[in-house]
C-alpha positions as CSV (number, residue, x, y, z in Angstrom):
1,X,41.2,12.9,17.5
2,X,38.4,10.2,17.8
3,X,36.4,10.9,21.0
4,X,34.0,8.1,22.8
5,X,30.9,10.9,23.1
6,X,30.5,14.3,21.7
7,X,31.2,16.6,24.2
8,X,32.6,20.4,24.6
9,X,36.0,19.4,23.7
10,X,39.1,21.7,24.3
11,X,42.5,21.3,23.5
12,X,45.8,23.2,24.6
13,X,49.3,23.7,23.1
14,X,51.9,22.8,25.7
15,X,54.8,21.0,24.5
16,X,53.3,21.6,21.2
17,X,56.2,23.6,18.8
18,X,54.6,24.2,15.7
19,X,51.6,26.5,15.4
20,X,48.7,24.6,14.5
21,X,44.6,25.3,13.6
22,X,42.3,22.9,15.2
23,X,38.8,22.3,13.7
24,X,36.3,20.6,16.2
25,X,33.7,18.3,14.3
26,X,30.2,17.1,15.3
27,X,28.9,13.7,14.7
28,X,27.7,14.0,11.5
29,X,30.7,15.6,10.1
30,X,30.2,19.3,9.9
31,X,32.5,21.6,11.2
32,X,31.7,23.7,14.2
33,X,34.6,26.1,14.6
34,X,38.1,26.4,13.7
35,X,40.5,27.5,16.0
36,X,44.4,29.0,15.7
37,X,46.6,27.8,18.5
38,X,50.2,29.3,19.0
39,X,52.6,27.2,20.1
40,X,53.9,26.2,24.0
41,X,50.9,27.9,25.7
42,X,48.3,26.4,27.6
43,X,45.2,28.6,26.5
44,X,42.2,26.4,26.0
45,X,40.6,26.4,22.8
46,X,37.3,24.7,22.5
47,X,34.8,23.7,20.4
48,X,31.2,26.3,19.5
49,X,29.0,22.8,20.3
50,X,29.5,19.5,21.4
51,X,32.6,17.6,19.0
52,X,32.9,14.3,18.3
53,X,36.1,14.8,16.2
54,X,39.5,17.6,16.4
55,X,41.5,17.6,13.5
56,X,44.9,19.6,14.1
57,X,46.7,21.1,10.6
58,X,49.3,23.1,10.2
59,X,48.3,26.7,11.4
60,X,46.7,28.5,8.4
61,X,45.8,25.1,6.5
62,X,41.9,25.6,7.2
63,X,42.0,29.2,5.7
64,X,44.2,28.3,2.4
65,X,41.6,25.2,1.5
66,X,38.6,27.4,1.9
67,X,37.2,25.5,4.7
68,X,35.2,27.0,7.3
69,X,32.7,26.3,9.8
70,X,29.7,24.7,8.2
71,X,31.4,22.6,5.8
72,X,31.3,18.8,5.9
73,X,33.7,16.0,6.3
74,X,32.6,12.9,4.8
75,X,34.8,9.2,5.8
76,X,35.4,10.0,9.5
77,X,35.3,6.9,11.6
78,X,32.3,6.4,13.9
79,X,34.2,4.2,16.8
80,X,37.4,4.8,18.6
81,X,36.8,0.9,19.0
């Protein structure tokens, strides 16, 4: 997800039936948290800081790459225009 300003972004799992890990990412492409979402529920999970990026994965994905918080992503888009 591509989002217009960064902001304290959340996302939620309803309708969702996979478990997935989210990974909320500032603007200059480090990650701020990772978060494990189960599936069908509506819990909010948010991100540490303000997020300019989410990327979902398969549940786990994060974890079995070695990537954590702190690490950057380089090539993310800077516009959702």
């Amino acid at each position: 997800f591509l989002f217009d300003q960064p902001a304290v972004q959340c996302m939620w799992m309803k309708n969702t039936l996979i478990p997935l890990s989210v990974a909320f990412i500032a603007d200059d492409g480090r990650i701020l948290n990772i978060e494990d979402m189960a599936p069908q529920t509506e819990d909010n999970h948010c991100a540490a800081k303000p997020a300019r990026y989410a990327l979902e994965m398969n549940r786990g994905w994060f974890a079995k790459h070695g990537i954590s918080a702190g690490v950057k992503i380089s090539g993310l888009p800077k516009s959702a225009r």
